[in-house]
C-alpha positions in Angstrom: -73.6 -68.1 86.6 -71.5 -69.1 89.0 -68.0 -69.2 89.7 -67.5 -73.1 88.8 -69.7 -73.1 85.6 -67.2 -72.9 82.5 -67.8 -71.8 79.1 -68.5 -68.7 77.2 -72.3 -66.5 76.9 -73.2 -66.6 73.4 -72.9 -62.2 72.9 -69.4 -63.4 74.1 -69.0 -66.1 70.8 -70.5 -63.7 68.8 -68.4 -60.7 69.8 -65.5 -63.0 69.0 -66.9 -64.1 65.9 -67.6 -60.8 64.8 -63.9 -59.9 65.1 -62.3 -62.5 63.4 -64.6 -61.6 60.6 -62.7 -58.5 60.3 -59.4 -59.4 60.7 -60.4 -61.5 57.7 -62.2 -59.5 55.3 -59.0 -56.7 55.9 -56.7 -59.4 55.2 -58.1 -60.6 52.2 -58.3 -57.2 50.9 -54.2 -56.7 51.7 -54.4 -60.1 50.1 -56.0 -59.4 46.5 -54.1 -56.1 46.6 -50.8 -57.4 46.9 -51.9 -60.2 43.9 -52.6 -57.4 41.5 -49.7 -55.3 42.4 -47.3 -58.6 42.4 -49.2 -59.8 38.7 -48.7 -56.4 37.2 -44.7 -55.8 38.5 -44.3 -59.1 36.8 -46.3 -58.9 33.6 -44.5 -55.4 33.2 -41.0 -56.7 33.7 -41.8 -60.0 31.6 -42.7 -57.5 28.2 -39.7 -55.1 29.3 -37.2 -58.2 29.1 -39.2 -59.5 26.0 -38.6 -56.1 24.1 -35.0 -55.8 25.1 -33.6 -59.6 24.1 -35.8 -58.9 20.9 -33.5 -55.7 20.4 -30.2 -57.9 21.4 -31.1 -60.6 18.7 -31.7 -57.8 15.8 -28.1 -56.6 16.9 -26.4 -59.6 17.2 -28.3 -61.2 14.1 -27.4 -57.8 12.1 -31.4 -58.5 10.7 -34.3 -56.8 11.2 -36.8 -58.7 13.9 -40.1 -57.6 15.3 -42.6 -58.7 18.1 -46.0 -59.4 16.5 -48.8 -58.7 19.8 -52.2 -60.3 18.7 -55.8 -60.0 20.3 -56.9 -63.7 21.0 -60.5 -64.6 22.7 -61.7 -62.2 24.9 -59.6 -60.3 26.5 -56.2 -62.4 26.5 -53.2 -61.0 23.9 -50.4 -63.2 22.5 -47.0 -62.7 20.9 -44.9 -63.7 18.6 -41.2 -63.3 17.1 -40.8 -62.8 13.6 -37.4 -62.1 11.5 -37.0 -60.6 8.4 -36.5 -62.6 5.6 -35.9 -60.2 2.2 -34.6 -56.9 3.5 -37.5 -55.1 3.6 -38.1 -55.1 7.3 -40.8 -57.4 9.0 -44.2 -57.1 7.7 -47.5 -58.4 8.3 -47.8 -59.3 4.4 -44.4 -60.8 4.4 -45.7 -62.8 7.7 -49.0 -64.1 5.9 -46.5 -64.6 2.8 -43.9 -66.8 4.9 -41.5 -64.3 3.7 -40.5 -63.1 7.1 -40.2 -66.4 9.2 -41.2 -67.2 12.6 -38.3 -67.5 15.1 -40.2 -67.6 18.3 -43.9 -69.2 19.0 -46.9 -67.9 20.0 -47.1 -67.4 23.7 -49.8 -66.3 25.5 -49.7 -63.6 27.8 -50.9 -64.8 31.1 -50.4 -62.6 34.2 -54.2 -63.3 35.9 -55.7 -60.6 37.1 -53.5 -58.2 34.8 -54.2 -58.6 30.9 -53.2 -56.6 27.9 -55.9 -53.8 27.5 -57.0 -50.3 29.0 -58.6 -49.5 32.6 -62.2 -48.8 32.6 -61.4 -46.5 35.5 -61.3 -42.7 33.7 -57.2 -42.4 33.7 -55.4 -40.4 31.5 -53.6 -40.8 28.8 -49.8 -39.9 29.4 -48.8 -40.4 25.9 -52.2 -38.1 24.8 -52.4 -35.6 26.7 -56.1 -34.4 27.8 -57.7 -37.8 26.3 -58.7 -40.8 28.6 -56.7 -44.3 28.4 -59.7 -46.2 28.1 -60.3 -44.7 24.6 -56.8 -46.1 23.2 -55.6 -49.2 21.5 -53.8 -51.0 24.3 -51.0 -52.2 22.0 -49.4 -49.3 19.5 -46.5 -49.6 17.7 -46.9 -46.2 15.0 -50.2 -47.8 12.8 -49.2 -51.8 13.7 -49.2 -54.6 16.5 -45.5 -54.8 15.2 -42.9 -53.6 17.3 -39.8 -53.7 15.2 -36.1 -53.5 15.6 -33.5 -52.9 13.2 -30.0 -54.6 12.9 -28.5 -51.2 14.4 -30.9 -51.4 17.4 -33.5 -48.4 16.2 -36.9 -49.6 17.1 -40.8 -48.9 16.2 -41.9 -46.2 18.3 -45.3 -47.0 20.8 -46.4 -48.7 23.8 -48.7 -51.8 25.5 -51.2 -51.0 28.0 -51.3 -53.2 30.9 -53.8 -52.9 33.4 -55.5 -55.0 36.4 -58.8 -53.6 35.3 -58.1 -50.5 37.8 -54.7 -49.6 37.6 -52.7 -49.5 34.5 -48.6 -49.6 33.2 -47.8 -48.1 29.8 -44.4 -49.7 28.7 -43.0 -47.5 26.3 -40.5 -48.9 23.4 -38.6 -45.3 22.0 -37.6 -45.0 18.2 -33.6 -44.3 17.8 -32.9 -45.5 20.8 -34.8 -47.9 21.7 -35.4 -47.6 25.1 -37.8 -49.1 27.1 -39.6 -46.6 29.3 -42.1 -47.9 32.3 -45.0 -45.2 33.2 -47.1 -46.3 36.5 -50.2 -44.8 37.5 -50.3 -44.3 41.5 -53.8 -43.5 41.5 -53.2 -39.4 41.2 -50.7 -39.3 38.7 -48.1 -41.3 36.1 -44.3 -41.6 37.6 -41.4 -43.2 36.0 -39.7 -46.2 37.0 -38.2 -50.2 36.5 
């Protein structure tokens, strides 16, 4: 070539080419990472806020009222709100009765990629010691999908399972005192946090 010829060699395009294919694929990695991390902050804090104004509203409505989760197609989970309607707390046979009335609609949890469920990554359990988390029901409130609180604040002891099909959040709900715990798993091990 000489000096007055313009334009580039085609190992030069291809060189180039080859690099922005990198920066790219790394950056569409960081990309779907920060989704999943971003969709499971939020579907965690969304069910942390839902548990806590359900607890408010037994309180302030001195009745008992419970969160009903339900399995709907596939993979996807709902919930409801539910209040008591003949003293006896809320129960699924008082639901199917129309005993116990509906005080909130269905809503469909919807936090794409993170669902409802367990990991199919081996992870274990931290309310089980020794067993995995895949081999749990990922919504447990004592032998129900009914996470109940009472019109002094006490609530049904258990936990959902939310997970981005990797990693994985238990939210805990505590019995006497209600309190909503959040476990994380870091990829090593479970820590504590908001």
């Amino acid at each position: 070539m000489t000096r007055n010829e313009k334009g580039q060699s085609l190992v030069e395009i291809l060189f180039t080419l080859s690099i922005l294919g990198c920066v790219l694929t790394t950056g569409l990695t960081v990309m779907n990472h920060a989704r999943r991390v971003y969709a499971l902050a939020s579907g965690t804090s969304e069910l942390r806020a839902l548990f806590q104004r359900v607890r408010l509203t037994a309180v302030t409505r001195d009745r008992n009222v419970a969160i009903r989760f339900r399995p709907v197609d596939g993979d996807a989970w709902s919930w409801s709100v539910y209040e008591d309607g003949d003293g006896d707390g809320v129960r699924n046979d008082d639901i199917t009765r129309g005993v116990d009335r509906l005080i909130e609609k269905p809503r469909l949890f919807q936090h794409a990629p993170v669902r409802i469920g367990t990991p199919a990554e081996t992870i274990p359990d931290p309310t089980a010691p020794g067993q995995s988390l895949a081999m749990r029901l990922p919504v447990r409130f004592g032998t129900s999908l009914l996470c109940s609180f009472s019109r002094k604040g006490e609530a049904t002891n258990g936990s959902v399972v939310l997970t981005d099909g990797r990693g994985a959040t238990v939210i805990r709900v505590g019995g006497t005192s209600a309190r909503v715990n959040v476990l994380r798993w870091n990829g090593k091990a479970w820590t504590t946090g908001v």
